[in-house]
C-alpha positions in Angstrom: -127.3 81.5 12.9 -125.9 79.5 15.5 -126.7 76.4 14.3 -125.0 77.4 10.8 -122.0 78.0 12.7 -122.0 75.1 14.3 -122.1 72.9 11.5 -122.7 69.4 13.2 -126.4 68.9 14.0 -125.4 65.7 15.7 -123.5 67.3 18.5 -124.9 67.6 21.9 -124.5 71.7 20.9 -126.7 71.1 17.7 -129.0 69.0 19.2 -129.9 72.0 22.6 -129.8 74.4 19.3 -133.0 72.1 17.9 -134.7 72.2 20.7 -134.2 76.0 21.4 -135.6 77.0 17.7 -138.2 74.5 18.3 -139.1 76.3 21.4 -138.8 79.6 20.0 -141.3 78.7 17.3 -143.6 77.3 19.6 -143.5 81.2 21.5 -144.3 82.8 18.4 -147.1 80.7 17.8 -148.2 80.4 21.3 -148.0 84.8 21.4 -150.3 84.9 17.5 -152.8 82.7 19.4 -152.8 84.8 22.4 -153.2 87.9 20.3 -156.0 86.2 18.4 -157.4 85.6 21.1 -157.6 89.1 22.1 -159.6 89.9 19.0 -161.5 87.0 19.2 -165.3 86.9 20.5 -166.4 83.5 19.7 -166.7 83.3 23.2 -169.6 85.8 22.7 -171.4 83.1 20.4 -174.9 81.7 21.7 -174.0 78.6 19.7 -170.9 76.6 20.5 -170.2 74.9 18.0 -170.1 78.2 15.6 -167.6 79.4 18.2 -165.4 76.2 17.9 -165.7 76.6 14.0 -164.4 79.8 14.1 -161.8 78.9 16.3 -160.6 75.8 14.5 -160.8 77.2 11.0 -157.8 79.8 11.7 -155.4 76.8 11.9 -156.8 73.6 9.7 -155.3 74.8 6.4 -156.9 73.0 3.8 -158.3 70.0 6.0 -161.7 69.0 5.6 -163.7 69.9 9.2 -166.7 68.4 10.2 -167.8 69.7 13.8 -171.0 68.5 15.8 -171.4 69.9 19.1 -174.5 69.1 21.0 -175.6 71.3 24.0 -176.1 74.9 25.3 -173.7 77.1 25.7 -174.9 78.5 29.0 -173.8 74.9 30.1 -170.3 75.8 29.7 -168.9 78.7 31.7 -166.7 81.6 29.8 -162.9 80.2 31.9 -164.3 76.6 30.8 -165.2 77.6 27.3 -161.7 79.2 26.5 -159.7 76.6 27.7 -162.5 74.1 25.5 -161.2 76.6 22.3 -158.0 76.8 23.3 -157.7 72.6 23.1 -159.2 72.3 20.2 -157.1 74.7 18.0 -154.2 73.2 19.4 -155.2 69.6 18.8 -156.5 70.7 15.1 -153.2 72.3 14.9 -151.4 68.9 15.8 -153.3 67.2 13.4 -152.8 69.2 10.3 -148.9 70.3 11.0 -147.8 67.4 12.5 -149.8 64.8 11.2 -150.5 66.4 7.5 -154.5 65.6 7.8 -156.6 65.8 5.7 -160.1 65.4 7.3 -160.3 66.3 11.0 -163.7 65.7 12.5 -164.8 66.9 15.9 -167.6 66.0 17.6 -169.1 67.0 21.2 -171.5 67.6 24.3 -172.3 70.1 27.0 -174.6 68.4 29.8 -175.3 69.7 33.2 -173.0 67.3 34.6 -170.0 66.8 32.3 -168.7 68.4 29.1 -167.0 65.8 26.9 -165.6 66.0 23.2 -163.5 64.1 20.9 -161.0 64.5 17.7 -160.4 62.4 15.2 -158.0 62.8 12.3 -156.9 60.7 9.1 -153.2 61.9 9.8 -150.2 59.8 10.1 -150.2 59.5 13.2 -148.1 58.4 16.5 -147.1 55.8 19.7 -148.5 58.0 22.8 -146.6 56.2 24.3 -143.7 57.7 23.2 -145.1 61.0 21.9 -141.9 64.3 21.7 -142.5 66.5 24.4 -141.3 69.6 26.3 -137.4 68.1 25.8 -138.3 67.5 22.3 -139.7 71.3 21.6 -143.2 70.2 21.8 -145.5 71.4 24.2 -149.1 71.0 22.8 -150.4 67.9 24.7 -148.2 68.3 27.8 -150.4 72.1 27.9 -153.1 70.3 27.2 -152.9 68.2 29.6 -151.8 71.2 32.4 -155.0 72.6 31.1 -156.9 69.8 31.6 -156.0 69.2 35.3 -157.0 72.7 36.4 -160.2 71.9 35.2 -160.5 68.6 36.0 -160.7 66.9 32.9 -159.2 63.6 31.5 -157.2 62.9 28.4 -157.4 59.5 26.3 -155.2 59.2 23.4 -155.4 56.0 20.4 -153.4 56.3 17.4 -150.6 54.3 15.9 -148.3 55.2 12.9 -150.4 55.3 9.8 -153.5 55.2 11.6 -154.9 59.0 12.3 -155.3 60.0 15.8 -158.6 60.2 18.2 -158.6 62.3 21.5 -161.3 62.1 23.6 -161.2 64.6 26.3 -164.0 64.8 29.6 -164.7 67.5 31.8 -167.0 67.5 35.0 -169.2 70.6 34.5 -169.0 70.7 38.7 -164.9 71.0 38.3 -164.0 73.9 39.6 -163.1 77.2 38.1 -159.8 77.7 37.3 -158.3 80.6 39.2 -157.4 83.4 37.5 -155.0 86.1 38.1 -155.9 88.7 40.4 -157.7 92.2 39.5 -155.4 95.0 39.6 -155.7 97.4 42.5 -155.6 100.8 40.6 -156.3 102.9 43.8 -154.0 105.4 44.9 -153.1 105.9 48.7 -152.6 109.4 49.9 
């Protein structure tokens, strides 16, 4: 409504208003996921890779997916795993909103030692180098990228306009465990 009042989407006004529905839409989406989430037990599944599918598939649309994920899941601990799912929809997300894919293809491994995985697209792609970002309304890779440093992990980016997108993302399985927020106490003093 604002912005309809406003009329001039080139003023500095118009252009905080962008940003602010951006950011409200990115809420919304961010609060579905976490309510997915809540009803979600592919963290339950022995096999990883059905847990990524089933992850994935809520946001690819009508992409094509191919997913090969090598390793056992007992690898991966439950904190580890969720932030893992938690990537990957977003970056499937990215490819098919933003970069109008349509074949995304991830592929993956769980060893003792280090848990890496990659994501390619055929989308249009973009410059890393000067990718939108938090000031932009975008906040997928930057909380990736939070996500990754609690864990560890590192983040390698190559695409160029018109050239898809590949992410490859490693993790030391010896990282440490994110923290978490505290139990509640739920005694009672008397």
């Amino acid at each position: 409504a604002a912005q309809g009042a406003l009329g001039d989407r080139e003023s500095e006004a118009g252009r905080i208003l962008q940003v602010a529905a951006k950011m409200l839409k990115s809420c919304r989406t961010s609060l579905r996921q976490c309510l997915w989430d809540l009803r979600n037990d592919a963290l339950n599944e022995p096999d990883f890779e059905t847990a990524i599918r089933r992850t994935v598939e809520t946001v690819a649309g009508d992409a094509k997916l191919s997913i090969r994920f090598a390793g056992r899941r007992n690898l991966i601990n439950d904190s580890c795993a969720h932030a893992i799912l938690n990537i990957l929809r977003e970056l499937v997300s990215n490819a098919t909103v933003h970069g109008e894919a349509s074949a995304v293809s991830i592929a993956g491994e769980a060893r003792p030692e280090i848990i890496r995985f990659s994501v390619s697209d055929n989308g249009t792609g973009f410059d890393p180098a000067h990718r939108p970002g938090q000031d932009d309304g975008h906040f997928g890779l930057d909380g990736i990228q939070e996500r990754l440093e609690s864990l560890g992990g590192t983040l390698a980016i190559e695409s160029s306009p018109g050239r898809g997108t590949y992410i490859r993302i490693s993790i030391s399985s010896a990282a440490p465990i994110p923290p978490t927020s505290q139990p509640l106490n739920l005694s009672t003093r008397t």
